[in-house]
C-alpha positions as CSV (number, residue, x, y, z in Angstrom):
1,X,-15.2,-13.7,-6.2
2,X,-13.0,-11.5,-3.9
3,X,-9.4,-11.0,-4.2
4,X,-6.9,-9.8,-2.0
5,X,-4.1,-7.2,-3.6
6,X,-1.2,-6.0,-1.6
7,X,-0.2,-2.0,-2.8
8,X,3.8,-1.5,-1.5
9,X,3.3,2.1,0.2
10,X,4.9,5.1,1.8
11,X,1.9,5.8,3.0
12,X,2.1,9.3,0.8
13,X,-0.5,11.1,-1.3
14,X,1.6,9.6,-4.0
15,X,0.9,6.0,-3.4
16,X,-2.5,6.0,-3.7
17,X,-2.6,7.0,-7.3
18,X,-0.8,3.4,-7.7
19,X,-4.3,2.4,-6.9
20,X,-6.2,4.3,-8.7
21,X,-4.7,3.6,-12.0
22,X,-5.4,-0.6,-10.9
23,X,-8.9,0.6,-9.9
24,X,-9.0,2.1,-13.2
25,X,-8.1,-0.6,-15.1
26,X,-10.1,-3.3,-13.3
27,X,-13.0,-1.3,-13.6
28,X,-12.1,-0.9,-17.5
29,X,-12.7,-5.1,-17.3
30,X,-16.2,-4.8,-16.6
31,X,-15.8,-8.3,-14.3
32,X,-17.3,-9.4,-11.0
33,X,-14.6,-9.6,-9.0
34,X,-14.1,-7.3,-5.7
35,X,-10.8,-6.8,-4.1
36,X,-9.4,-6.8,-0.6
37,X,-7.2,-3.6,-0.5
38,X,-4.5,-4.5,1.9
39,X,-1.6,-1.2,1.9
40,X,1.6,-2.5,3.6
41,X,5.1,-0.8,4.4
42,X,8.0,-1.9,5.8
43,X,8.3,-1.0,9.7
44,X,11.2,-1.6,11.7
45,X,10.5,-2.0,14.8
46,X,14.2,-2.1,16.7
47,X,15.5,-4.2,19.1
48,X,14.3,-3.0,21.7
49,X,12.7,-5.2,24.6
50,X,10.1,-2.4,25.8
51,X,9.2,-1.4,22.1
52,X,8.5,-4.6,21.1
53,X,6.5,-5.2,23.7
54,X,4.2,-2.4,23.9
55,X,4.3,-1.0,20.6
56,X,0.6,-1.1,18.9
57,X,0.1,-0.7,15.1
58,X,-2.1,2.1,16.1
59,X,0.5,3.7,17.6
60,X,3.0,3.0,14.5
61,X,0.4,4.0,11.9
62,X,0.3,7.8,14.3
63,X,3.9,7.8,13.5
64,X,4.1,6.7,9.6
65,X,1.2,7.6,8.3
66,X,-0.4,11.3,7.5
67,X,-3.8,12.5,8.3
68,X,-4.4,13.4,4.3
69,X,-3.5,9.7,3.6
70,X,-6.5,8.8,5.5
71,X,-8.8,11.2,4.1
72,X,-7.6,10.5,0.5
73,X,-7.8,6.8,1.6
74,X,-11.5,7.2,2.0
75,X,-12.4,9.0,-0.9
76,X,-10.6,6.6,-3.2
77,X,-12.7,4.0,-1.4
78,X,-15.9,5.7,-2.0
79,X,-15.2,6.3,-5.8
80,X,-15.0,2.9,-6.7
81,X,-17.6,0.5,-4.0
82,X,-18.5,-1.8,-6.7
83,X,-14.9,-3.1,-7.1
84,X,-13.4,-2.9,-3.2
85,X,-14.6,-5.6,-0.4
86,X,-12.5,-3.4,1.8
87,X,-9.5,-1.8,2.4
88,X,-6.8,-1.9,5.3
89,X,-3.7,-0.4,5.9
90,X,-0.3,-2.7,7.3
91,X,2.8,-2.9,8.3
92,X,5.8,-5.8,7.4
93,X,8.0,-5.9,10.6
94,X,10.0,-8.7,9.1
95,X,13.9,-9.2,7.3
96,X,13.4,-12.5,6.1
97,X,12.0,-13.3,2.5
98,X,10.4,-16.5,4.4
99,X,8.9,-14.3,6.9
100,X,7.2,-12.0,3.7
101,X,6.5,-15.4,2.0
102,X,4.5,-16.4,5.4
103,X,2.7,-13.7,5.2
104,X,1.4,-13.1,1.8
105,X,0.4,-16.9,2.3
106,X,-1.5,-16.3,5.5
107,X,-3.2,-12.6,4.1
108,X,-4.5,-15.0,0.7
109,X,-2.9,-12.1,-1.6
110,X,-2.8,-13.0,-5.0
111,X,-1.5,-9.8,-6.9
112,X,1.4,-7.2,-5.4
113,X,1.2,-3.7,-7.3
114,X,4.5,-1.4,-6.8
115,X,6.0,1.7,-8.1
116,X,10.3,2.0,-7.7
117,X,9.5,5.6,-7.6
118,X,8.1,5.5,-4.2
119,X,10.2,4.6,-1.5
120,X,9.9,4.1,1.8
121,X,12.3,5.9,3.9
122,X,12.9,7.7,7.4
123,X,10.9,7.5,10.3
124,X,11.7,3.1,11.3
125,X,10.4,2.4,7.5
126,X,12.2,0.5,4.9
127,X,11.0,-0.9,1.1
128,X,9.5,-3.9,0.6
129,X,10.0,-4.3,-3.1
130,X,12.9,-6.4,-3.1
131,X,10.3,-9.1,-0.9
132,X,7.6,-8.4,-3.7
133,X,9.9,-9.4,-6.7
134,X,11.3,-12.3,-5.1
135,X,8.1,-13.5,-3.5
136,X,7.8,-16.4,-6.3
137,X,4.0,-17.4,-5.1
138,X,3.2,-14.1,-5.6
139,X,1.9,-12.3,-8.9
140,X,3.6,-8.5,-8.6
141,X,3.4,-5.8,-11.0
142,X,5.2,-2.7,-11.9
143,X,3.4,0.7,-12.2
144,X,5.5,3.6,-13.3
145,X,3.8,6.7,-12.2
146,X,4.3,10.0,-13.9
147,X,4.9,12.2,-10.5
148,X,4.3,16.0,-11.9
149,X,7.0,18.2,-9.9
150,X,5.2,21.8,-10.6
151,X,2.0,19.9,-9.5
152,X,0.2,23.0,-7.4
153,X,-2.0,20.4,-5.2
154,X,1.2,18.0,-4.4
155,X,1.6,17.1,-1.0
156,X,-2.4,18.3,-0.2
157,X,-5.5,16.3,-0.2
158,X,-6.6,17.9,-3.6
159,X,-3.9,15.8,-5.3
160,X,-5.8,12.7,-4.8
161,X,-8.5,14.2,-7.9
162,X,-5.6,14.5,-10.4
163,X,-6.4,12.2,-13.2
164,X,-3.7,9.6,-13.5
């Protein structure tokens, strides 16, 4: 059986230990279920005819998204292959609740994680928790994430090994 879960990310070094602690507890379950790992922030992408137009999500995700998300992305991926199907990366461009509705029903997600400690901000991305929590088709969770200040790896790729 797979199943598709939607993480709410900044697309920081931060945000991936939101998915390691589900990893860690679905593997904890012992079950046969894999899961679709679908990361999604909020993107705005203007009003703008030209942008619109000839924006990419390639060319977004250059903007948004760090080169140690990636890599940290990957290892994450490799650590636990017997519970993720596969995992993408996304962007909601939308400002409507029906709009996020419409997409969690066409993307067949069935669980939301988030963490009010990460928030997106700067650089044309905004927070899509307030969709998540009102999205009543949608099963969402909380994480609270214990985010160590004096932590001498935060920020690097080395942060991704830090127990959580």
């Amino acid at each position: 059986m797979i199943k598709t879960i939607l993480i709410a990310t900044d697309y920081s070094l931060e945000s991936l230990n939101i998915l390691k602690k589900v990893l860690k507890e679905k593997d904890g379950k012992q079950e046969e279920t894999q899961y679709n790992i679908l990361f999604v922030s909020g993107y705005d992408m203007g009003d703008s005819i030209r942008d619109l137009l000839f924006t990419t999500k390639s060319a977004i995700f250059n903007k948004i998204r760090p080169l140690e998300f990636c890599d940290a992305f990957s290892i994450v991926k490799n650590k636990y292959p017997h519970l993720i199907n596969k995992m993408t990366c996304d962007v909601f461009t939308g400002s409507f609740q029906r709009t996020f509705n419409n997409y969690v029903t066409v993307e067949n997600i069935d669980e939301a994680y988030f963490s009010p400690s990460i928030k997106s901000k700067g650089k044309g991305k905004f927070d899509i928790i307030p969709y998540i929590r009102k999205c009543k088709s949608l099963e969402s969770h909380e994480i609270t994430l214990e985010i160590s200040e004096r932590l001498p790896e935060r920020g690097r790729l080395a942060e991704i090994f830090v127990e959580v």
